[in-house]
N, C-alpha and C positions, 0 to 999 in steps of 0.2 A: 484248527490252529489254536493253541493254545491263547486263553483271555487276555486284552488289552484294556484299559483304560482309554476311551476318549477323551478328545482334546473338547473342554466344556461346550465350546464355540462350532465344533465339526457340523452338528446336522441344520441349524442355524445359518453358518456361510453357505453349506449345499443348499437348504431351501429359499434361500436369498437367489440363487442363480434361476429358479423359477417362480417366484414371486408374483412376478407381473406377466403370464400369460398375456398374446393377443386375442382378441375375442374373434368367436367363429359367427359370422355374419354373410347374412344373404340379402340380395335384392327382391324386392326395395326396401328401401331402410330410410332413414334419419335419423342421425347424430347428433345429439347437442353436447357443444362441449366448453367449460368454464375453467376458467386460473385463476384461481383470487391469490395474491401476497400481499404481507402487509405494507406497506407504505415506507421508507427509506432500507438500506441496507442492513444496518444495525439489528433493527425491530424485525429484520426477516427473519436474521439469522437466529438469533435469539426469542424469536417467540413465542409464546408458550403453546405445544402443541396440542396441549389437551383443549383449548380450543377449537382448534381443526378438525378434532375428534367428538366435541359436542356438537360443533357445527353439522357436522356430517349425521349424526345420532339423529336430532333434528327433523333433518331432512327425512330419513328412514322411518322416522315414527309416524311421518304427515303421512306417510304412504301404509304406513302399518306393517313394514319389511323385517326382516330379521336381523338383528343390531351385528355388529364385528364385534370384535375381543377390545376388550382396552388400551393393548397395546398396538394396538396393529397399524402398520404405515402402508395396509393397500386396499381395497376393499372388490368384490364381483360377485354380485345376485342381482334376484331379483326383487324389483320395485313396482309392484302394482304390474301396469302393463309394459312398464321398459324393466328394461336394464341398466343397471349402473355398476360405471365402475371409477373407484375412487382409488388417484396415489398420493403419496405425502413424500414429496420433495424437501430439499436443502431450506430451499426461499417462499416453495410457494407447494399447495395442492390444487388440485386438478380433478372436474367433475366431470365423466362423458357419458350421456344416456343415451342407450340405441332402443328405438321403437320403427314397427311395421308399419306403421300407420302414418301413411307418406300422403303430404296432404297434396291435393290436385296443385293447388298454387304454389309455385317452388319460392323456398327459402319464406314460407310465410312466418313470421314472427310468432305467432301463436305455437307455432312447432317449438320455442325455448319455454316455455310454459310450463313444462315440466319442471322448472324451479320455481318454486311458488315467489311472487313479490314480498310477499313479510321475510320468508326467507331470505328472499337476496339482503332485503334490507339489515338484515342482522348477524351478517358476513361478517368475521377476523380478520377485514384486512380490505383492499382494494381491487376491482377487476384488472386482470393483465390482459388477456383476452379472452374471447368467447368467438363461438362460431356456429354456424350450422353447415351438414354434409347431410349432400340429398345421393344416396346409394339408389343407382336402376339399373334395369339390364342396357345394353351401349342398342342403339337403332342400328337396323340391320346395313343404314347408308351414311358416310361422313358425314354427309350435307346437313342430316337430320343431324347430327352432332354440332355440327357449326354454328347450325341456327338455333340449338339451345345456348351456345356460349355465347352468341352475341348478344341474345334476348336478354342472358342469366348477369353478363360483366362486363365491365370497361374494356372496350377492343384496346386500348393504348398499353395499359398494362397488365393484358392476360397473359396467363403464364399456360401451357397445357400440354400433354406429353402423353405416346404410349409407354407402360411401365411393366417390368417383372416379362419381357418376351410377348409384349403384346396384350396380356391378361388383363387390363383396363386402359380406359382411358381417362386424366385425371386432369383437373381445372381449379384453377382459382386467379383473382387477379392483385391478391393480398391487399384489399380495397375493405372500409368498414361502412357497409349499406346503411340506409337511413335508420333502421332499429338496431344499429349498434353491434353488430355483426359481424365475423369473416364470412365470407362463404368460400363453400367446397363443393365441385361435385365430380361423382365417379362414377361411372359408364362402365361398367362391368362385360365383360366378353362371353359370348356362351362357353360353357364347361369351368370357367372358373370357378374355384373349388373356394369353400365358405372361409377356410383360414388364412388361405392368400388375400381373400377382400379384408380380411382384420389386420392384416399386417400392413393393407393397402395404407387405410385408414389410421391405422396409427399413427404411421410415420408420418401424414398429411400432418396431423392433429400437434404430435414433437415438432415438425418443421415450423409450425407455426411459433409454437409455445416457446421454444428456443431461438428463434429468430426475435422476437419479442423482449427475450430477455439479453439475448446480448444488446441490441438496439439502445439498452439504458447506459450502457459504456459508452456510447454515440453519445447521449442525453448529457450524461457526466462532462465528458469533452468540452460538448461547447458551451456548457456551464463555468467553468473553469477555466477557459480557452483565457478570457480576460486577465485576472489572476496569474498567471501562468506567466502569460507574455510582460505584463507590467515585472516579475519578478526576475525575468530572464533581463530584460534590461536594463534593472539594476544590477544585477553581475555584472553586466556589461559595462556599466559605467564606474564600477568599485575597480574593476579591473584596471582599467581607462588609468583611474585615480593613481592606482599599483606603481606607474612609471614616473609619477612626478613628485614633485619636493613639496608641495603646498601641503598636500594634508599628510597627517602623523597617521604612523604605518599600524598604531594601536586603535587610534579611533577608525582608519579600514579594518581592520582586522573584526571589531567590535560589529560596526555595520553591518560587516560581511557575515558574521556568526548571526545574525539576526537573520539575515535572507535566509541563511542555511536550517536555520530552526523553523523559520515560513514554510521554505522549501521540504523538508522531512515532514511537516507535517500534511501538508498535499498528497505527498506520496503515503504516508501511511491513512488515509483517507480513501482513498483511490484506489490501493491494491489490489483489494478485495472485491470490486468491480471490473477493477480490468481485468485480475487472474478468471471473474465467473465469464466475460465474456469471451474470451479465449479458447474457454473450455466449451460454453452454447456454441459458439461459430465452429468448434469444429464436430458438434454434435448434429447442428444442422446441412454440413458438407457432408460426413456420414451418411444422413438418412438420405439426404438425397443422392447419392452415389449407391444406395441401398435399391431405390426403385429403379434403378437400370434404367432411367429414360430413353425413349428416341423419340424423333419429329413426328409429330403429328400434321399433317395439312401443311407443313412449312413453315407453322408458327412456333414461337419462342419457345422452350422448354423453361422447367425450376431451374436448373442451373444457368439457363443464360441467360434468365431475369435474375437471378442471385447476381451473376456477375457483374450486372450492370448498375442494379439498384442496392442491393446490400453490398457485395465487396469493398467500394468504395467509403461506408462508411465504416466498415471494417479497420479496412487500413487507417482510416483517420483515427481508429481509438487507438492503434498499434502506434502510431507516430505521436499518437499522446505521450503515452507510455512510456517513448522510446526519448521522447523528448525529457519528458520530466528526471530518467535515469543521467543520459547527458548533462544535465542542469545540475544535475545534486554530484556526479563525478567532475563538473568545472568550479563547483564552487568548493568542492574539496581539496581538489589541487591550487586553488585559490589560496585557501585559507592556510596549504602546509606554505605555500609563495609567501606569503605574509609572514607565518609562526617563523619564517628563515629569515625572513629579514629584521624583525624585529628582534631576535636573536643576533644577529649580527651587530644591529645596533646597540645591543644594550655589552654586547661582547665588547666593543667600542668604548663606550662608555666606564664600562669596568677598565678596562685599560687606559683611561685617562684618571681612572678616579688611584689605580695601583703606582703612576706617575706622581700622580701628585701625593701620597702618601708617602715616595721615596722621597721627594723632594722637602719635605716636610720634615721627616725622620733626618738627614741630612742638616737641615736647619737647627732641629732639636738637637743633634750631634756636636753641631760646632758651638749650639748655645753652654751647652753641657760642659765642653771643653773650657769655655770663657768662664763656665761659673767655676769650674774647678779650679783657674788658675787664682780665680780674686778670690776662692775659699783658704787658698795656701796663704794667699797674700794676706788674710784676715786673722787664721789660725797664727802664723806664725808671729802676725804683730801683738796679739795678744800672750802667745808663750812666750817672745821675747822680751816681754813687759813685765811677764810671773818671773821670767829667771834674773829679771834684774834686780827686783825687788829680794830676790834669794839670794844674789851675791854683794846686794851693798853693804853687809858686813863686811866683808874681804877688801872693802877699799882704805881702814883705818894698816890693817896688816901688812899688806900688798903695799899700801900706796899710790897705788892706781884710782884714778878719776871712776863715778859712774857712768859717764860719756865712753870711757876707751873700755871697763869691762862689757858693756852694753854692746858695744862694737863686735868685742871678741865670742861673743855667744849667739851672736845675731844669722853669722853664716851658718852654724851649725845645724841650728835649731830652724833654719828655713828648707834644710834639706833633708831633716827626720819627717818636718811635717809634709812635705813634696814626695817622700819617698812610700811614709804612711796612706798619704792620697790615691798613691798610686796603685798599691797593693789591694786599696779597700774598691778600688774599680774595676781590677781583673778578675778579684774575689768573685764580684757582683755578675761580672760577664760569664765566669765559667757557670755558676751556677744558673743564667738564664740560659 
């Protein structure tokens, strides 16, 4: 075929689809495995990864291991006598070491030792969790199986299940034992093949790790629960206000923009947790749907311990959520209830104040008229005053008194200046 140019991005998105291989593991094994994130939401999302990445450097040098690339967001070799394998997440990275060297005493503390304590102590960030999984082959009788699970975890909340068509049997009671702990363990079936147990194990290890972190939407909730409700009923009582005459519909309105500026900000605070845990819970329904469980012995499986003990906090963070959207669309419509009546009012108000400006105008109308009529009345006593003074010559001539020509010029000259008056006011009206 003749040459194309690739798209910069093309062998980068395909190696991204294989990235994070499962690891191929046999019995017996033990896994340790750690989550460090930093500490609020903010600080996860934004923090600086080259951190994560010396962090990890660190650890590889204690053991004398072969370093990753700079940039890398996964890590898989080897480390002395384990294995490690390192990913770098959104919020947080993730450390899981598999070794052979499965000690007689199960889930003994000494098996997380593989992170040295100075290391832990100089972590980027916070434990989310940690765990140990103790990988063996399954006893060839349930019983033996039972009576590791009762020895190994809390009967009330074990969880335990056949998985993958039988190919293990897997346990935990999502409890954190006296050294700080999850445990896990897995009963492997004869002929199970080395990359079905890594896939086993994975998904144990995500099940965890995303249950965990949706949980902090839980945290957030009832953090906020408080908060929340104080602000819902003040809507409630602004609205209350809405119907009555006492208080001005500016200072609710004013109120109500305050709650709503509270209110928005809650929610952009909050998004970002509730949208990650929406996306964990449906990460950890996946992997569990993933192992194909059945009953074991008649006891619980992952999903019907999910159901019982995470679901419901689930849904409480969903009704958070769903609540705080409700809240911010009642105080919206609130506030356009208000912008209409305060418009109304002030519509009101404009129409009293356009009233009384006719009224007004009207007044000044008829004042106008009055002053017009005493302007004639002024003008003409004054020009009848000039023309008399103009014709008392003519009274030697004539004969006539200045009483009776004063008379005779008096009507005239009241109708020049009444007729001038008049002209000089329509002048004025056309041209406004």
């Amino acid at each position: 075929m003749p040459p194309i140019d690739d798209h910069p991005l093309r062998y980068a998105l395909t190696g991204e689809l294989h990235a994070r291989p499962f690891p191929s593991i046999h019995p017996p094994q033990v896994v340790a495995f750690l989550a460090i994130k930093q500490a609020g939401d903010g600080a996860a999302r934004s923090r600086d990864r080259g951190e994560d990445m010396a962090h990890l450097v660190k650890l590889l040098k204690h053991y004398g291991a072969p370093l990753p690339d700079a940039d890398a967001t996964h890590y898989y070799g080897e480390m002395g006598k384990y294995r490690l394998k390192w990913e770098q997440h959104t919020e947080f990275v993730t450390y899981t070491a598999f070794s052979e060297d499965l000690s007689e005493r199960p889930f003994d503390p000494a098996e997380f030792d593989v992170f040295p304590a100075q290391w832990l102590e100089s972590a980027p960030g916070q434990r989310l969790t940690s765990a140990l999984l103790r990988l063996m082959p399954a006893p060839s009788e349930p019983r033996e199986t039972l009576a590791h699970l009762r020895e190994w975890f809390v009967p009330e909340s074990i969880a335990v299940a056949h998985v993958l068509e039988q190919a293990a049997v897997v346990a935990t009671d999502f409890r954190i034992d006296p050294a700080g702990h999850m445990r896990f363990a897995v009963f492997a079936a004869p002929g199970t093949g080395d990359r079905r147990l890594g896939r086993i194990v994975q998904r144990l290890l995500e099940i965890e790790t995303y249950k965990t972190m949706s949980m902090l939407g839980f945290a957030l909730t009832r953090e906020i629960s408080a908060d929340v409700g104080k602000m819902d009923r003040r809507i409630s009582d602004l609205m209350a206000k809405m119907s009555g005459k006492k208080m001005l519909a500016e200072d609710t309105l004013d109120a109500l923009l305050d709650v709503s500026v509270e209110l928005e900000n809650k929610v952009a605070q909050t998004s970002f947790r509730f949208a990650g845990t929406g996306a964990y819970r449906a990460i950890v329904d996946q992997r569990i749907s993933a192992l194909r469980e059945t009953r074991f012995e008649g006891l619980q499986g992952f999903g019907e311990f999910m159901m019982r003990r995470y679901e419901p906090a689930m849904r409480t963070v969903v009704s958070m959520q769903e609540r705080l959207e409700r809240m911010s669309a009642r105080a919206l419509r609130a506030s356009d209830l208000l912008r209409t009546r305060v418009d109304v009012e002030r519509s009101a108000q404009n129409q009293d104040i356009l009233a009384s400006m006719d009224r007004r105008a009207d007044l000044q109308l008829r004042l106008q008229r009055t002053v017009e009529g005493l302007s004639v009345v002024a003008i003409s006593y004054y020009a009848v005053s000039l023309a008399g003074y103009i014709l008392y010559p003519l009274t030697e001539v004539t004969g006539l008194s200045k009483g009776y020509l004063t008379a005779i010029v008096a009507l005239p000259v009241v109708l020049l200046v009444w007729t001038a008056v008049r002209r000089l006011r329509h002048t004025l009206e056309k041209d406004d």
